[in-house]
C-alpha positions as CSV (number, residue, x, y, z in Angstrom):
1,X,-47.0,34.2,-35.5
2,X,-45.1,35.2,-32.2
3,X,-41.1,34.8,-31.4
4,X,-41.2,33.1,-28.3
5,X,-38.4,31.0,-25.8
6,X,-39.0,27.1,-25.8
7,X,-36.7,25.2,-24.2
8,X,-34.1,23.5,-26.1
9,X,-34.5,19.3,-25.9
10,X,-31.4,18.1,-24.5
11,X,-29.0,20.7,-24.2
12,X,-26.5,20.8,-21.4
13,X,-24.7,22.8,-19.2
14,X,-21.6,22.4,-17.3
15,X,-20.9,24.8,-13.9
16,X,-17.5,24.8,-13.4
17,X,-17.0,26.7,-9.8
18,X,-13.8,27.7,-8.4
19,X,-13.6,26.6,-4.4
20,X,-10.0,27.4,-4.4
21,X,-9.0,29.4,-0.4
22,X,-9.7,32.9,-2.4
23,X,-13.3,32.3,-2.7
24,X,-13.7,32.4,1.5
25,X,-13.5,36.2,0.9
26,X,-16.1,38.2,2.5
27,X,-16.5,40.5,-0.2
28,X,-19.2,39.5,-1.8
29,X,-22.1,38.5,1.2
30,X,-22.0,35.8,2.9
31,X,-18.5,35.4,1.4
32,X,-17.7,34.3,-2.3
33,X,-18.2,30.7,-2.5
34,X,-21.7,30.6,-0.6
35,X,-23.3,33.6,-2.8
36,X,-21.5,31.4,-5.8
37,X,-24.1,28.6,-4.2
38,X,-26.9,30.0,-3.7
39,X,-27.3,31.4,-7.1
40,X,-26.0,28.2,-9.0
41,X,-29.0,27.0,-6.7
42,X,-31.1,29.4,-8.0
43,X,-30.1,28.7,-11.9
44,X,-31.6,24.8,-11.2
45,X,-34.8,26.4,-10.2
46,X,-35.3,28.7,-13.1
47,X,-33.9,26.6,-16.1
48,X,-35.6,24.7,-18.3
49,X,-36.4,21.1,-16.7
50,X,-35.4,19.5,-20.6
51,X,-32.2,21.1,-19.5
52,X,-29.2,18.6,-18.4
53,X,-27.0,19.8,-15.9
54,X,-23.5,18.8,-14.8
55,X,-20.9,20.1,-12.1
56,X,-17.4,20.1,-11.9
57,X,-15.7,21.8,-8.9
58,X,-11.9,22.9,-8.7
59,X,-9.2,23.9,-6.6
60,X,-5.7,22.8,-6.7
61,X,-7.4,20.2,-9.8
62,X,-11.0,19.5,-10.2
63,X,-12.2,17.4,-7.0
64,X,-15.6,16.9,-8.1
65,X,-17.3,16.1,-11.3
66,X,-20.6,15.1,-11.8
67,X,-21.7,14.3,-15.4
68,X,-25.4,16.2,-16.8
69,X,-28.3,14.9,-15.7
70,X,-31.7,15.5,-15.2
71,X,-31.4,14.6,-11.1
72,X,-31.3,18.5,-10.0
73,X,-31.3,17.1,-6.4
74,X,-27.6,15.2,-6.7
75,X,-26.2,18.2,-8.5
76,X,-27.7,20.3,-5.6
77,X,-26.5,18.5,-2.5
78,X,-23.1,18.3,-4.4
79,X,-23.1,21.9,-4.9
80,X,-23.9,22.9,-1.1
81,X,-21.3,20.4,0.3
82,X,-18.7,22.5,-1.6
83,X,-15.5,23.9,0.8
84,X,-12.9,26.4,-0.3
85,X,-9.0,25.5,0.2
86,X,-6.0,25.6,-2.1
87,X,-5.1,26.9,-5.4
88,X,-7.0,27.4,-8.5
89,X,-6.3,24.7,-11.9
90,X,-9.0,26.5,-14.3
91,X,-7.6,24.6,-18.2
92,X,-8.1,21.1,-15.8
93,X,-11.4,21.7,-14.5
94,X,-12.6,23.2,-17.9
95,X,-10.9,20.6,-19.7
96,X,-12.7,18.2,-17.0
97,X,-16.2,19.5,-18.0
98,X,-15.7,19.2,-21.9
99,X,-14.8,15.7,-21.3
100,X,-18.2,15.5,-18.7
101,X,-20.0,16.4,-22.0
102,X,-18.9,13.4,-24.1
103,X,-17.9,13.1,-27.7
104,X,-19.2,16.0,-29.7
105,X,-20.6,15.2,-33.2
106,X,-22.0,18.1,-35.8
107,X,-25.5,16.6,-34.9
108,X,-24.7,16.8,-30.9
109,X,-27.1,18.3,-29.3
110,X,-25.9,22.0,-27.6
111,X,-24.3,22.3,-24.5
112,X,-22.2,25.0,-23.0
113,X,-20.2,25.6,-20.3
114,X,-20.2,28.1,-17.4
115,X,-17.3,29.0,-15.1
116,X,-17.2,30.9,-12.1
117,X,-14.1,32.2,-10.5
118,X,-12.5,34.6,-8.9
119,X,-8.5,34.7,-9.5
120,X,-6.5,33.5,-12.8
121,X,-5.2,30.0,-13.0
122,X,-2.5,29.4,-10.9
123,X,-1.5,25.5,-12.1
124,X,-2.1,22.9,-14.7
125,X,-3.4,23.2,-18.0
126,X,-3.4,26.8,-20.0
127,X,-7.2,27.7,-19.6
128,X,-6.8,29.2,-23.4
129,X,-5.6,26.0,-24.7
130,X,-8.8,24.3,-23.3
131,X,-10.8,27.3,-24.6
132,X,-9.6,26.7,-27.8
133,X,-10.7,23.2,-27.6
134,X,-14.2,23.5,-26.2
135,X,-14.4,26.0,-29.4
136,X,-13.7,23.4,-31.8
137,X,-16.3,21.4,-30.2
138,X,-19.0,24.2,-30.5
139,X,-19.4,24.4,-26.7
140,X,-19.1,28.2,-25.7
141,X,-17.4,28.9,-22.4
142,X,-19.4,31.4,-20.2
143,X,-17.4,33.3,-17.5
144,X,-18.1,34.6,-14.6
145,X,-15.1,36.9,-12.5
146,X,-16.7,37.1,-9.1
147,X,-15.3,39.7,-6.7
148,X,-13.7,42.7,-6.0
149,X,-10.5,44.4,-6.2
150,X,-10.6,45.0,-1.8
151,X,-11.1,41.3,-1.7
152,X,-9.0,39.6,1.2
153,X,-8.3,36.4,2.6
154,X,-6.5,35.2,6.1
155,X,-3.7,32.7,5.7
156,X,-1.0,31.3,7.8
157,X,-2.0,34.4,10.1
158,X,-1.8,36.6,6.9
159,X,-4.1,38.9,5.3
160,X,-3.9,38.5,1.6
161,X,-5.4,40.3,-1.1
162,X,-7.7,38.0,-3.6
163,X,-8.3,40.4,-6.3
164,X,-10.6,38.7,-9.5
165,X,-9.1,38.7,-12.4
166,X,-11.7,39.2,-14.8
167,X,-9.3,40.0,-18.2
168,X,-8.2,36.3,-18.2
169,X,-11.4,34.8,-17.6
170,X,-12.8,37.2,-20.5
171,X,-10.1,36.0,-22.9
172,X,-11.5,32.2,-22.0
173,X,-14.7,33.1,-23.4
174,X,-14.0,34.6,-26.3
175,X,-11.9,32.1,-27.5
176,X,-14.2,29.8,-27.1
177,X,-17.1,31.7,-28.5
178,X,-18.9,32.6,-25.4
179,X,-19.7,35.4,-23.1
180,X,-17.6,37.2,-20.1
181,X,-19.5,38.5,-17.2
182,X,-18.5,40.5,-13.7
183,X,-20.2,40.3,-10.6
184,X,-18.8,41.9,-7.6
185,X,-22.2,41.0,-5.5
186,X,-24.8,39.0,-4.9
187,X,-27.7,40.7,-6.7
188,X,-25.1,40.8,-9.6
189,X,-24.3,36.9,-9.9
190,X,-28.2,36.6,-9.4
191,X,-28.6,38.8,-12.6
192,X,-25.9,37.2,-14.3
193,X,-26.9,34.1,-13.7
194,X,-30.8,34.7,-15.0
195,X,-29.2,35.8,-17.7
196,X,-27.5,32.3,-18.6
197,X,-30.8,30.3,-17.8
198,X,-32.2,32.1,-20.6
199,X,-29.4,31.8,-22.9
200,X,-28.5,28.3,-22.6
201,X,-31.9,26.9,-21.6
202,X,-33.8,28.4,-23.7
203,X,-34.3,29.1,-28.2
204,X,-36.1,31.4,-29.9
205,X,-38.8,29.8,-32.4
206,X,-41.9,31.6,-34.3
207,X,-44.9,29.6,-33.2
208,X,-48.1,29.9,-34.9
209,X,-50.4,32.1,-32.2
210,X,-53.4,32.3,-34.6
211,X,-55.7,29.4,-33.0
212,X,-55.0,31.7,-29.4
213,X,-56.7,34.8,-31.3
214,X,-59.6,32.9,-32.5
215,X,-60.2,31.7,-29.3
216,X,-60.2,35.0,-27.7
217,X,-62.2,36.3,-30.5
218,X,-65.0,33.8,-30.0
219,X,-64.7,34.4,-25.7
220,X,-65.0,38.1,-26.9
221,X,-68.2,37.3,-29.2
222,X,-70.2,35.2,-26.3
223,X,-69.4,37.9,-23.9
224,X,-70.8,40.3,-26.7
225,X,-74.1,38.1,-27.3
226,X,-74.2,37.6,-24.0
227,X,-73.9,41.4,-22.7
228,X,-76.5,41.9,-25.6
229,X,-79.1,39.6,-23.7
230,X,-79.1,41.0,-20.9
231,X,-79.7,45.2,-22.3
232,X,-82.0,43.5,-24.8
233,X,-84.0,40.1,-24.3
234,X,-82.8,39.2,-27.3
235,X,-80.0,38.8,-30.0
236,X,-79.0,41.9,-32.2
């Protein structure tokens, strides 16, 4: 037997992104909200396709939700069409995304969320009163604090500073049961990223590995006969 990652039959995930005006700082390469893109893209690539994916997108209040689904090429073309302006609601978006996810029975099968962002929650719901929430429901809240402490942003002829804030998001996940993670580049969200396609798409089972042996064992044998032929004329 071998411990090995299948992917988990329909499981879903939730990205919640932040497009709030912080994310437009230049930071993190291109600037935060495109490097947020291009790896959420590069999560739909690598995850499991049994995997359901949804998308909820917040500034001021989530703007956008799109419920999971299989149809990586409408959660895509949402997720590049995605602008950064106003303020940041994280409890409503995450609140948002538990409700994407549907009623959650003890036989449900798992889903989790993920939530990128860069700044704490400015309005709406307390994110740690939705945490507590999605914990009750068994759906783990991964976080993502994306940024760095020089991070700035122009406004009104202004330069402000957009600092992450990466204690609040951490408290959000481990309420909720999940993970806290930091990225203050690209390569890091990459690897960060990778990380959750493994974790959420993916289970570990013991599968049975002995038929694979044999049938190395018997290419091993012909080659053997075979090898024998030739040096010989004949079988040993």
């Amino acid at each position: 037997q071998a411990t090995i990652a299948v992917p988990i039959e329909r499981a879903s995930v939730m990205l919640v992104t932040d497009t709030s005006g912080s994310m437009n700082a230049a930071d993190v390469t291109p600037d935060r909200l495109t490097a947020a893109k291009q790896a959420a893209s590069r999560f739909l690539d690598r995850v499991p396709d049994a995997l359901q994916t949804g998308l909820v997108a917040f500034a001021d209040g989530p703007h956008t939700v799109l419920r999971p689904t299989q149809d990586r090429v409408q959660v895509e073309s949402t997720l590049q069409a995605l602008r950064a302006d106003g303020g940041t609601a994280t409890g409503d978006a995450l609140a948002s995304a538990l409700n994407a996810l549907g009623a959650r029975e003890p036989d449900s099968p798992p889903a989790a969320i993920v939530l990128l962002s860069d700044g704490a929650s400015q309005t709406g719901r307390d994110p740690a009163e939705v945490a507590r929430e999605a914990r009750a429901a068994n759906v783990p809240i991964y976080t993502v604090a994306l940024g760095t402490a020089g991070g700035v942003v122009e406004a009104g002829g202004r330069i402000l500073s957009v600092p992450p804030d990466p204690e609040a998001l951490a408290e959000v996940a481990r309420i909720s049961g999940g993970r806290a993670f930091a990225a203050e580049d690209a390569d890091a969200l990459d690897e960060v990223y990778e990380t959750l396609g493994s974790r959420i798409g993916t289970k570990k089972e013991k599968r049975e590995v002995s038929a694979g042996f044999a049938a190395a064992g018997l290419l091993a044998l012909v080659g053997a006969a075979a090898a024998s032929l030739r040096w010989r004329g004949r079988l040993p």
